[in-house]
C-alpha positions in Angstrom: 66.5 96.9 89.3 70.1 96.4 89.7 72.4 94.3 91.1 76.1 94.5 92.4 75.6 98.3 92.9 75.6 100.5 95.9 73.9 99.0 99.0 70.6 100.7 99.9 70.9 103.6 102.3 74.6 104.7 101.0 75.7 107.3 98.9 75.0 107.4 95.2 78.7 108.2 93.6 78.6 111.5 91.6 77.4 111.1 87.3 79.9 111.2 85.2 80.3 112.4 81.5 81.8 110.0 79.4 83.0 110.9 75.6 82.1 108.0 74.3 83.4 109.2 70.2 84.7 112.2 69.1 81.9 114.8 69.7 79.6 112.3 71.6 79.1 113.0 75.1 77.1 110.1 77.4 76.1 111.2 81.1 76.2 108.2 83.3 74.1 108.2 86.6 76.0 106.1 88.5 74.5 103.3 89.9 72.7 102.7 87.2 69.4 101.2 89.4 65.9 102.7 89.9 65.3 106.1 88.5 69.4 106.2 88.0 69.0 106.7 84.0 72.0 107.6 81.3 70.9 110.4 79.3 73.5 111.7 75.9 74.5 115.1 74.5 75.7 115.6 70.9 76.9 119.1 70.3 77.8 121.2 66.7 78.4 123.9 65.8 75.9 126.5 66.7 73.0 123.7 68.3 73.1 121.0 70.4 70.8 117.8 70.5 70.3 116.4 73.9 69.1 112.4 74.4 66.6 112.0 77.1 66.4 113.6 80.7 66.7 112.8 84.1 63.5 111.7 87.1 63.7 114.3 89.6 64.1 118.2 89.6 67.2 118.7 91.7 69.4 115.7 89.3 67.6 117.3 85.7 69.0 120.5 87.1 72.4 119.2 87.4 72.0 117.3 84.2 71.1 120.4 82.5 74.1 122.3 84.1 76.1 119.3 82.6 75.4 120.4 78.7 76.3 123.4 79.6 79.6 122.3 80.3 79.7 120.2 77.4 78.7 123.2 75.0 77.6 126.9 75.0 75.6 126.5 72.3 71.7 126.0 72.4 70.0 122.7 72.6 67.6 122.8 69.6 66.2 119.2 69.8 65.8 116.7 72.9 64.8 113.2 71.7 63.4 110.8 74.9 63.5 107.5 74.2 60.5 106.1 76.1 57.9 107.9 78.2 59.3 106.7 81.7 59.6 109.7 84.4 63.2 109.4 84.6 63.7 110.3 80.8 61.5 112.5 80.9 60.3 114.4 84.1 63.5 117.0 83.1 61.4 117.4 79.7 60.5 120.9 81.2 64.3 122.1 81.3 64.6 122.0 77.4 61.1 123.1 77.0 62.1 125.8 73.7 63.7 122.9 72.2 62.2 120.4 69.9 61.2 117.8 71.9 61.3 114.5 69.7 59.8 111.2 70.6 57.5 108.1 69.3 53.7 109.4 69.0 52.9 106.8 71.7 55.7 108.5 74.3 53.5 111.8 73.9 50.7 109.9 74.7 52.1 108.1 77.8 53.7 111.3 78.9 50.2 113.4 78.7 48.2 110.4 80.2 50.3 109.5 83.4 50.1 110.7 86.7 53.7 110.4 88.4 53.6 110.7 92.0 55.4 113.0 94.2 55.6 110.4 96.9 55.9 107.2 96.1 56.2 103.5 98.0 58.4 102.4 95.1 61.2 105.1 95.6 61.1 105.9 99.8 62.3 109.3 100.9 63.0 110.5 96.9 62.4 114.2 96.5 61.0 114.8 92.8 60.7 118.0 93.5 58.8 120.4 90.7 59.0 119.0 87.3 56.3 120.0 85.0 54.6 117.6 82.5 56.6 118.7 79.8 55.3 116.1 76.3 57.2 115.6 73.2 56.0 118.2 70.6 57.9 116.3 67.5 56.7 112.5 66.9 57.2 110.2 64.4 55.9 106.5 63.8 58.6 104.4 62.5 62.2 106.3 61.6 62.9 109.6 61.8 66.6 111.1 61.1 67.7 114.2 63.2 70.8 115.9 62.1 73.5 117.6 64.0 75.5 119.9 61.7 76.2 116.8 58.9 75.7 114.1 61.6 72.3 111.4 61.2 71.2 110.2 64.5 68.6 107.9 63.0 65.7 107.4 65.3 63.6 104.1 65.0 61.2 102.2 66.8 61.6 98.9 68.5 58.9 98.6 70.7 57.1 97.1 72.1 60.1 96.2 74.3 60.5 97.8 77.5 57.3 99.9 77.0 55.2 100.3 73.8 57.2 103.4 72.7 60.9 102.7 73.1 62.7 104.6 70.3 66.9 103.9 69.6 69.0 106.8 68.4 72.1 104.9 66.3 74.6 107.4 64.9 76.2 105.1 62.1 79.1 107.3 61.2 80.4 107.1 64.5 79.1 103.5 65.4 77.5 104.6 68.3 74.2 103.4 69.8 72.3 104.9 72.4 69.8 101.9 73.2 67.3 103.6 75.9 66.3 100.7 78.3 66.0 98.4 75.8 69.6 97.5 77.3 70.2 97.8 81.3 74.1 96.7 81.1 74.4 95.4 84.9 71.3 95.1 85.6 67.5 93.2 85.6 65.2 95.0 82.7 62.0 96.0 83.9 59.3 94.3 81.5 56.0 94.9 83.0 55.3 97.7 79.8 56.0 95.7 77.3 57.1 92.9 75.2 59.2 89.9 76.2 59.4 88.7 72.6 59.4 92.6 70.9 62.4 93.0 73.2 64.7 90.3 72.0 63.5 91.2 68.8 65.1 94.7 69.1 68.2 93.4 71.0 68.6 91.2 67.5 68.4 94.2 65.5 70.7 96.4 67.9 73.0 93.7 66.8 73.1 93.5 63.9 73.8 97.4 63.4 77.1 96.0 65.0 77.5 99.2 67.0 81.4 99.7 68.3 79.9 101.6 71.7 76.3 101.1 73.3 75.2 103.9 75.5 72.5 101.7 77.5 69.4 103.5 79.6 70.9 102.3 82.7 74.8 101.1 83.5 78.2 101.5 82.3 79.2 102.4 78.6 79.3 98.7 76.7 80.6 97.4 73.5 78.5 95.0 71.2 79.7 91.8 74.0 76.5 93.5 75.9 74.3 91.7 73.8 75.8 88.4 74.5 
C-alpha cells in the first residue's frame, strides 16, 4: 500500500503517540502500510472519546494500553471511520462504550467475514478479535462532544469504501481524515469511489484544517492535499 517504508521481512518501528493540539492525542502505527492504521484519542474531564481501532488482537491490546496512558478516565464513545478490519477488529476492546459509525459501517462490519489466515497479509497473527459493530449510526452529520469540544462527524463516501466518515474538530483545526488520506502512500480504491474520493479531498480542503491526522502515515498539514 505503501512506498518508501520498511522493507518486507524487517522490523515494524514501535507506534507512537503524537499530541497533535492541546488535548488531541494521534497514535501513529508506524509504517503506515497494510493493516498499519493511525487511530486518535481525545480525553476530558471525566470521559474519553477514542477514533477508530487497530487490525489484530495483540496491536488493539497495545493500542488500548496506549489510552490508558493518555487518560484514566473512561472511554465513553469510539467512533470508526470506515468498516475496514484494521479500524475496527479492536471494536471489542471498547465494547461498553458507544460505538459510533456511518449506518453502512454497521452493516459492513456485521456482513464481512475477515479471515484469520490470509494470502494478503503472510504470517499475520489476528489473533481473537470479536465482531464487535457500531451500536450509534448516523446518515449524514452527527456532532459528538467531549466536555465543550464538537468533533463533527460527516460523511464523504463513497470514497475509499461506501461508509467513510471524517471527524473535524473546528476549534482546534484538527482533522482526522480516516483513509480518505494515506499521506506516503497509494490509497486503496477497490470499495469505493474514484470521483466521491476527490470529491471529499475538495471538501477536507476547504475546512482548511491546520493538522490532518490521515488513516495511514505521518501527521500532515493542509500541503497533504496538494
Amino acid at each position: 500500500m505503501s512506498s518508501g517504508h520498511v522493507p518486507h521481512g524487517a522490523a515494524v518501528p514501535a507506534p507512537t503517540i503524537e499530541e497533535v493540539a492541546a488535548g488531541i492525542f494521534a497514535y501513529i502505527q508506524l509504517d503506515g502500510s497494510w493493516f498499519l492504521n493511525n487511530a486518535g484519542c481525545i480525553p476530558g474531564k471525566h470521559a474519553a472519546t477514542v477514533i477508530d481501532t487497530v487490525g489484530t488482537e495483540a496491536r488493539a491490546r497495545v493500542w488500548h494500553e496506549a489510552v490508558g496512558r493518555i487518560t484514566p478516565q473512561r472511554v465513553a464513545a469510539l467512533i470508526n471511520t470506515h468498516h475496514h478490519a484494521d479500524h475496527t477488529n479492536g471494536n471489542f476492546l471498547f465494547a461498553d462504550a458507544a460505538i459510533i459509525a456511518h449506518e453502512r459501517c454497521r452493516e459492513e462490519v456485521m456482513a464481512a467475514q475477515w479471515p484469520r489466515t490470509s494470502p494478503m497479509f503472510p504470517g499475520t497473527d489476528f489473533g481473537d478479535c470479536p465482531m464487535t459493530p457500531p451500536t450509534v449510526t448516523f446518515r449524514d452529520e452527527l456532532s459528538v462532544y467531549v466536555d465543550n469540544l464538537e468533533l463533527r462527524l460527516f460523511f464523504v463516501g463513497p470514497a475509499h469504501t461506501t461508509n467513510d466518515v471524517a471527524v473535524w474538530i473546528p476549534e482546534k483545526r484538527v482533522l482526522f481524515s480516516g483513509d480518505v488520506v494515506f499521506n506516503g502512500g497509494t490509497p486503496f480504491a477497490r470499495f469505493g469511489s474514484l470521483g466521491g474520493w476527490l470529491q471529499a479531498l475538495d471538501r477536507f480542503a476547504a475546512l482548511d484544517p491546520e493538522v490532518v491526522v490521515p488513516g495511514h502515515g505521518p501527521v500532515a498539514g493542509p500541503g497533504v492535499f496538494d
